[in-house]
C-alpha positions as CSV (number, residue, x, y, z in Angstrom):
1,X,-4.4,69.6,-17.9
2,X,-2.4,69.8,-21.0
3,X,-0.7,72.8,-22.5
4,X,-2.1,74.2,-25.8
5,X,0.3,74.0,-28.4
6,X,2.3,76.7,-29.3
7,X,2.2,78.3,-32.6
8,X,5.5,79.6,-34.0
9,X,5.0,83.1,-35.8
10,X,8.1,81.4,-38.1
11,X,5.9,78.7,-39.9
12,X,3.0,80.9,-41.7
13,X,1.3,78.6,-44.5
14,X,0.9,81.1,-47.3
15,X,-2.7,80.9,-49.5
16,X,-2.9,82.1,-53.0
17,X,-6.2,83.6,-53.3
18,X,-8.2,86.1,-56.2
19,X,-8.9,90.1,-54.9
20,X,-12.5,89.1,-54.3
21,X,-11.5,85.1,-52.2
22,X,-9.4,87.4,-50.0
23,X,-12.4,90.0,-49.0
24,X,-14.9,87.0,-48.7
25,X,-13.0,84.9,-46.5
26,X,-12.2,88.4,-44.4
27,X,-16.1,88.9,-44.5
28,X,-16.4,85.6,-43.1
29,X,-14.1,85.7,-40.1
30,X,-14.9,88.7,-38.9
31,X,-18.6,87.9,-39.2
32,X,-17.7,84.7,-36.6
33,X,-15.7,87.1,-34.7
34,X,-12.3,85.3,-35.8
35,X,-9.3,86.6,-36.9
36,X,-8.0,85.5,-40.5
37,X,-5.7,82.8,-39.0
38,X,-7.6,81.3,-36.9
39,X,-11.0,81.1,-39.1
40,X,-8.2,79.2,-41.7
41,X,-6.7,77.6,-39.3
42,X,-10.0,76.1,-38.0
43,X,-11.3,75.5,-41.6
44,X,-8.1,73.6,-42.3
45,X,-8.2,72.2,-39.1
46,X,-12.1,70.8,-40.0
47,X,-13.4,72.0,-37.5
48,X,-16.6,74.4,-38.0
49,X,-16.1,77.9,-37.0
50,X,-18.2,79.5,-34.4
51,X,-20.9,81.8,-34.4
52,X,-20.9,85.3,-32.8
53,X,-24.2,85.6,-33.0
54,X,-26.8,83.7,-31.1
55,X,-29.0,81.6,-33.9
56,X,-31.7,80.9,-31.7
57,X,-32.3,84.5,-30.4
58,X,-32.3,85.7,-34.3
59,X,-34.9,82.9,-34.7
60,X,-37.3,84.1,-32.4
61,X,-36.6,87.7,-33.1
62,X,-37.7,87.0,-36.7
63,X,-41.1,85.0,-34.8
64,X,-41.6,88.2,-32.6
65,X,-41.8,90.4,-35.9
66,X,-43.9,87.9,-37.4
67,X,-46.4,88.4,-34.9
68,X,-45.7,92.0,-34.3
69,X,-47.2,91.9,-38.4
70,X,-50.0,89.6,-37.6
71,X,-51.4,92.0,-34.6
72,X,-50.5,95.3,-36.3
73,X,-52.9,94.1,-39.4
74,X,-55.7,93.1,-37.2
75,X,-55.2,96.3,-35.3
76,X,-56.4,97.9,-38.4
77,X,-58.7,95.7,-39.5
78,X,-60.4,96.2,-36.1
79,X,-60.3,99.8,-36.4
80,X,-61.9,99.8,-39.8
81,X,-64.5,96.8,-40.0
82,X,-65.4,96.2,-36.5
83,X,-68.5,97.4,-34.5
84,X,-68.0,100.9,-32.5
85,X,-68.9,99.1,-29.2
86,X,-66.0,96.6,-29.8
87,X,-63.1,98.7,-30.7
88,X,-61.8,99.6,-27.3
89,X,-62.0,96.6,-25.8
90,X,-60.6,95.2,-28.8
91,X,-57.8,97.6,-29.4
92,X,-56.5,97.1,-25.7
93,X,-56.2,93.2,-25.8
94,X,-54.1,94.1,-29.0
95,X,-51.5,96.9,-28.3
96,X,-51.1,94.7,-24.8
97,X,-50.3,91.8,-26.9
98,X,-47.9,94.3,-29.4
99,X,-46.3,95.5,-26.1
100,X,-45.3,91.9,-24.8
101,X,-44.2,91.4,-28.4
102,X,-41.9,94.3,-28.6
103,X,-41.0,93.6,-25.1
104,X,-39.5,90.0,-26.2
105,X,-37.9,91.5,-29.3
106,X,-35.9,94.1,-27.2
107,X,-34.8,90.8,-24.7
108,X,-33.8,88.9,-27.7
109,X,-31.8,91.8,-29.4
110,X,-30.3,92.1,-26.3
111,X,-28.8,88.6,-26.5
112,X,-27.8,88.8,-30.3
């Protein structure tokens, strides 16, 4: 296995960059979890910096909420236009279905 190369703290590459570059690109490598250098260094490099964040887990917690929407407005339809008999029956298949929901979104936030 080969060594990684060593970087000498004597040959910085210096960047001329605005007020407002300098914050953005700071933004951006601490939002991958980088440090300045190395998010440049891997920009420069062409290489695309990595995510701290998982992608798919964000996905699905934004499908979760979707659906969390989609029950909570038939929760209330069903408790203003459907037939007395059929509400509680009704209303338990739906906060059962909100439960698994919220239980997925709590697994998923876990992972982000």
């Amino acid at each position: 296995m080969e060594k990684p190369e060593v970087r000498e703290r004597n040959r910085p590459l210096r960047v001329v960059v605005s007020k407002s570059e300098r914050a953005m690109i700071e933004a951006r490598a601490e939002s991958a979890g980088m440090t300045v250098s190395s998010y440049l260094r891997v920009l420069g490099l062409n290489h695309k910096p990595k995510s701290i964040f998982d992608q798919d887990a964000v996905l699905e917690m934004a499908r979760a909420s979707g659906d969390v929407g989609r029950l909570g407005g038939l929760l209330k339809w069903l408790l203003s236009e459907a037939p007395a008999g059929e509400i509680a029956a009704k209303a338990t298949g739906l906060l059962d279905e909100i439960a698994d929901v919220v239980r997925v979104l709590r697994e998923k936030a876990g992972r982000v």
